[in-house]
N, C-alpha and C positions, 0 to 999 in steps of 0.2 A: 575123161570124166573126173579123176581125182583132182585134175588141176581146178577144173572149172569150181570143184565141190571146196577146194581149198581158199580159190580168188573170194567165194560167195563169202566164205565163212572169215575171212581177210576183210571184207566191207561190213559184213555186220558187226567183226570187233570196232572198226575204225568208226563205224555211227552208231555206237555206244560209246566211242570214249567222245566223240565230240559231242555227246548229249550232256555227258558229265561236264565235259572243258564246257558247257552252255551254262548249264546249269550253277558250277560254280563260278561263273563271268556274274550271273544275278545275282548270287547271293556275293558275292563280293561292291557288284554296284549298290545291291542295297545298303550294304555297310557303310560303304563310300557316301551315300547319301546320308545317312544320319548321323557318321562322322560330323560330313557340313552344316546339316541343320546341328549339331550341339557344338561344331564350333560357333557359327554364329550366333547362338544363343548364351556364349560366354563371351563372345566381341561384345554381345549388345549391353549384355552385365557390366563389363568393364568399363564402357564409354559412359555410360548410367554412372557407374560410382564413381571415374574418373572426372565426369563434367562438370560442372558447375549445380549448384541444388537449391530449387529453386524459392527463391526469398519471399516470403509470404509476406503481405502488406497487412494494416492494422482492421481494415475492412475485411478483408478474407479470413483471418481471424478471426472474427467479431460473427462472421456466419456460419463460420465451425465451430465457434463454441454453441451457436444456436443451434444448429442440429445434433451438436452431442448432449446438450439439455432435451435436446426432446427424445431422442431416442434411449437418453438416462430413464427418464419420466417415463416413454414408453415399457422398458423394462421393466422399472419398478411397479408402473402397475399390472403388469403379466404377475410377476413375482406376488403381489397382493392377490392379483385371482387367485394364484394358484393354493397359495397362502388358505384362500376359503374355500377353496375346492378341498381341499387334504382336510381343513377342519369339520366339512361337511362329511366328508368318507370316516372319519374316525368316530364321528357320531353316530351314523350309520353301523357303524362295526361294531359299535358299546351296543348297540340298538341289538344288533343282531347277537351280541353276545349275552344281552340278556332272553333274547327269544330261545336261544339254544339250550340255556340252563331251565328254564322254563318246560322246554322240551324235553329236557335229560330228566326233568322231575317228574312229570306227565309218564315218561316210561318208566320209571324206577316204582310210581302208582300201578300202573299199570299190570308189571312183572308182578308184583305180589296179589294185584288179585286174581291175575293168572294164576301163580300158584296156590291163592286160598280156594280159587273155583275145582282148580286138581285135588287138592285136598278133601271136599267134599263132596268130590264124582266119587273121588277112592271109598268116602265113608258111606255113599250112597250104595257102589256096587257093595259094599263088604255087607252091607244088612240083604242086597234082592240075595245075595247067596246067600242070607241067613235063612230069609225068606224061603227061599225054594226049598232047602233041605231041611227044613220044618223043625228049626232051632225053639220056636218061639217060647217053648214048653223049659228048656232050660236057663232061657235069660232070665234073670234077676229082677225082684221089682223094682231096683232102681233105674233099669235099661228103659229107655221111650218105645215103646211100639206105635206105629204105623200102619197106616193100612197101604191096600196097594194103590187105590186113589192118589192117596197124598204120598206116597213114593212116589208114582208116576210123576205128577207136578212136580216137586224137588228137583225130579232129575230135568226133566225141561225146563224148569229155572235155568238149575246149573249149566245145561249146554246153550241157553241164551246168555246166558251174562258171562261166557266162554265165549262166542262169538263176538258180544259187544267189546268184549275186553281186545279180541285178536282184533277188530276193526281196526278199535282206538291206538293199538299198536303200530298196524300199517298207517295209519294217519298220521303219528306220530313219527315214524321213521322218515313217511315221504318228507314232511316238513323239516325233521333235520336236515334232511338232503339237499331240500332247497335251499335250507340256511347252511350249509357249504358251500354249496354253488356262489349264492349272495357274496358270502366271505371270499369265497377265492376270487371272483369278479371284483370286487370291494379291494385286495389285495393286486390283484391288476392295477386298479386302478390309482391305485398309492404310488405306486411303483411307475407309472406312465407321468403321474403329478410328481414325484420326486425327480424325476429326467428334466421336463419341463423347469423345475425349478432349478435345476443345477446348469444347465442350458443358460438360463436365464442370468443364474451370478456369474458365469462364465461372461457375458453380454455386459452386463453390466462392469463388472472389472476391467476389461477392455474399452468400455468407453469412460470409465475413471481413469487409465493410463492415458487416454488419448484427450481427453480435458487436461492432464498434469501435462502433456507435452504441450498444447496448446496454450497452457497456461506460461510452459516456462519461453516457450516462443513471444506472446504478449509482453511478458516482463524484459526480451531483451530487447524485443522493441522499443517499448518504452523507453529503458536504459539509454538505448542507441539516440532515440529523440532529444532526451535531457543532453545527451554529451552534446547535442548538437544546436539544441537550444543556448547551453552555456557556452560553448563556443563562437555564435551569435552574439552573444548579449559581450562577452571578454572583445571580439574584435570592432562594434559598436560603443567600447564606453576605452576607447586607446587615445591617448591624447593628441592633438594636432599640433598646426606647426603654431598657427597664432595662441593656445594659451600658454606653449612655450616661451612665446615672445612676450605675452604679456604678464608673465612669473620673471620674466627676465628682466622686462621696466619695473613692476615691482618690485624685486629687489634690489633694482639701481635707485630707484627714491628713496627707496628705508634704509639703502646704505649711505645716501646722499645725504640724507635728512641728519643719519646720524655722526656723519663727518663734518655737519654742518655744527651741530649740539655742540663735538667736542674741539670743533675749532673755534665754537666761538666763545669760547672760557676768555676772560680777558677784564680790560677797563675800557667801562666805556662811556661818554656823555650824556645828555639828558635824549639826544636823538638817535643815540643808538650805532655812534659813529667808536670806533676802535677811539682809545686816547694812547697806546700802545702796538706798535706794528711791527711785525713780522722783522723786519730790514731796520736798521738804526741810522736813525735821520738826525742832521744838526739840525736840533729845533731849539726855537729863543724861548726863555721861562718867562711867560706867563702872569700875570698880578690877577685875583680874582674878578676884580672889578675891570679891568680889561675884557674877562672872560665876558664876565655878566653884559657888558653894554656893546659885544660881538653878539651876543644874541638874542640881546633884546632890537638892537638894529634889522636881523635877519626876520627876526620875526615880525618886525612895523611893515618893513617892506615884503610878506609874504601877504599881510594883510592888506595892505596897503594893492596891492594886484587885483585881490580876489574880490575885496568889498569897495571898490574904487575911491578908493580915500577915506573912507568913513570909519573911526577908530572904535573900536568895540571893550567896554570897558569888562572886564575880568576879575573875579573875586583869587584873594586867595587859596583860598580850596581846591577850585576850580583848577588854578595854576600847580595848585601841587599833585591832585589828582592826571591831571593832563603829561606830569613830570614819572610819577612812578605806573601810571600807563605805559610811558616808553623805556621806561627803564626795566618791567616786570618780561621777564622773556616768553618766547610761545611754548605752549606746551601740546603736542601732536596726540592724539588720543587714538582708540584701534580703528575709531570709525572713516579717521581722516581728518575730523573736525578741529579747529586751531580754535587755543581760548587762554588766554594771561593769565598767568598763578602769582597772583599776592602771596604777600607774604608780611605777617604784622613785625615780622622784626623790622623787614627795611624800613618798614615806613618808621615805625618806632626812631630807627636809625636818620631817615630824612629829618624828623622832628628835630632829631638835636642837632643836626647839621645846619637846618636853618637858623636854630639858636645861637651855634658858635657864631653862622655870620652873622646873625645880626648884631652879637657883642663885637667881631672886629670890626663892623661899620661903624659903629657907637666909637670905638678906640679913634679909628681913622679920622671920624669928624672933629674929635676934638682936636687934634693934628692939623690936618690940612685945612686952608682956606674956607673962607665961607659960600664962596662960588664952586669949590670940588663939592663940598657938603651936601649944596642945592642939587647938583647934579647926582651923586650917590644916591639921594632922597627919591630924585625924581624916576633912578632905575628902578629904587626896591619897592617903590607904589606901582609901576607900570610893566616891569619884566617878571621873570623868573628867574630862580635862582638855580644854578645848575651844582650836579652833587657828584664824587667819582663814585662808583659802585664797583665794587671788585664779584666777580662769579666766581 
């Protein structure tokens, strides 16, 4: 029997400790479990603030500021109710604070004629004891006598207007009470309006932070659009390959032009032909009148081609203007446009050129023959007379 009594008491220790070993299996899985849900709730945190955040467009924007306007506006006007709610309760409270002094005044009337009605119950009893013990014979004649009639009335005055007095006391008190109650209701109700309003600027500040965030998100937007606009407009205005090319023939013409200018400093005849060249040639000298009837001949037969034989008679002027035409050089302007620059010296200068020759012709005729003479004559009425010009 003791063993059996020992085996029993052997299994009920062993199934209390495994209620415990159970018991703290739960509460350890429970652990276990909210371990994982707060670890996952710190995974989920982390991938949140590690991921990417997401980029709000100018439209989305645009209708978060719209809802934060309206729920500004909606605040502010909570805030204005409330605003007239609190001025209505402090009007009420002035209201009630004058009812109360009003009140406090009514009793303070009151107490004294409480105590003047006590005062003449006291002087009423003090004459019926006069009365009774039959003083009358020693009062003085300046004392009032009364009779008992009109003592009787006196005194039921006095305990009526003791009564109306106590009335008007109780009426008065209950009405302070009320105007307590008012007040402290009234005082609630400040105190519920002043929650509501601090509720309210709390609301409202937060969505003034949340218009400044939105706002400073719009302005980077924006920002981001201009870099990106100006980055447009710099990759659209880059130059190509042809106005490369054609900066490059421009300034092969303007260089052209100007290596033309200063090559062509020199002497040169009435046609514009070098009389001076680069390379030195055995050339034979020349006699003027030679020169003159080489191109007065050049010139018969250029005519001679163009207007089929028929001679075309030519003023002087004509001939000399025609001469420092070709002798006046071109002058390139910014436009492009080519136009001859006179110049009144040269001509000045051709004037007396032509004068020298006419006096060596004069010389010559009296010299040679009268057949060279006719012919000399017949160049300087029918040719021109060519001049060197030096640039």
């Amino acid at each position: 029997m003791d063993t059996v009594m020992t085996i029993k008491r052997q299994i009920e220790e062993e199934k209390g400790s495994l209620e415990k070993t159970r018991e703290r299996l739960q509460l350890n899985r429970a652990k276990a479990s909210s371990l994982e849900a707060d670890l996952n709730k710190i995974v989920s945190q982390l991938q949140a603030a590690r991921g990417p955040k997401p980029t709000l467009e100018p439209s989305d924007i645009w209708l978060q500021m719209k809802q934060l306007n309206s729920e500004k506006e909606k605040h502010r006007k909570i805030a204005d109710d409330s605003k007239n709610e609190i001025g209505e309760l402090t009007a009420t409270m002035e209201h009630t604070k004058s009812r109360t002094k009003t009140l406090q005044f009514r009793i303070v009337m009151a107490e004294k004629l409480k105590e003047a009605s006590r005062r003449g119950e006291a002087l009423a009893l003090a004459e019926r004891k006069n009365l009774s013990n039959g003083e009358h014979e020693a009062s003085t004649a300046s004392d009032v006598t009364l009779s008992v009639e009109e003592h009787s009335v006196l005194v039921q005055k006095a305990e009526e207007a003791d009564a109306a007095c106590r009335k008007k006391i109780d009426a008065a008190m209950q009405e302070l009470d009320q105007a307590n109650r008012g007040k402290l209701e009234l005082l609630e109700r400040v105190e519920e309006a002043m929650a509501a309003v601090e509720t309210s600027r709390k609301a409202l500040e937060e969505a003034l932070k949340r218009e400044e965030s939105t706002n400073k998100a719009k302005l980077v937007a924006e920002e981001s659009l201009r870099k990106l606009r100006s980055e447009q407009i710099i990759q659209n205005w880059r130059p190509t390959g042809n106005s490369s090319v054609k900066f490059k023939t421009s300034a092969a013409t303007t260089a052209a032009v100007v290596a033309h200018r200063r090559a062509g400093s020199g002497i040169y005849d009435v046609n514009g032909l070098s009389l001076v060249t680069a390379t030195p040639k055995s050339t034979k000298a020349m006699s003027i009148g030679q020169i003159l009837s080489m191109k007065l001949d050049h010139r018969e037969l250029e005519v001679a081609g163009k207007g089929g034989g028929a001679k075309k008679k030519v003023s002087l002027g004509q001939i000399l203007s025609q001469k420092y035409d070709a002798l006046s050089p071109l002058r390139i302007d910014h436009g492009g446009a080519s136009r001859r620059q006179f110049h009144p010296r040269r001509r000045k200068l051709g004037f007396v050129v032509y004068a020298l020759l006419l006096a060596k012709h004069r010389h010559r005729k009296k010299r040679q023959p009268a057949a060279a003479a006719a012919a000399d004559s017949s160049s300087c009425t029918h040719g021109s007379f060519s001049t060197k010009a030096v640039y």
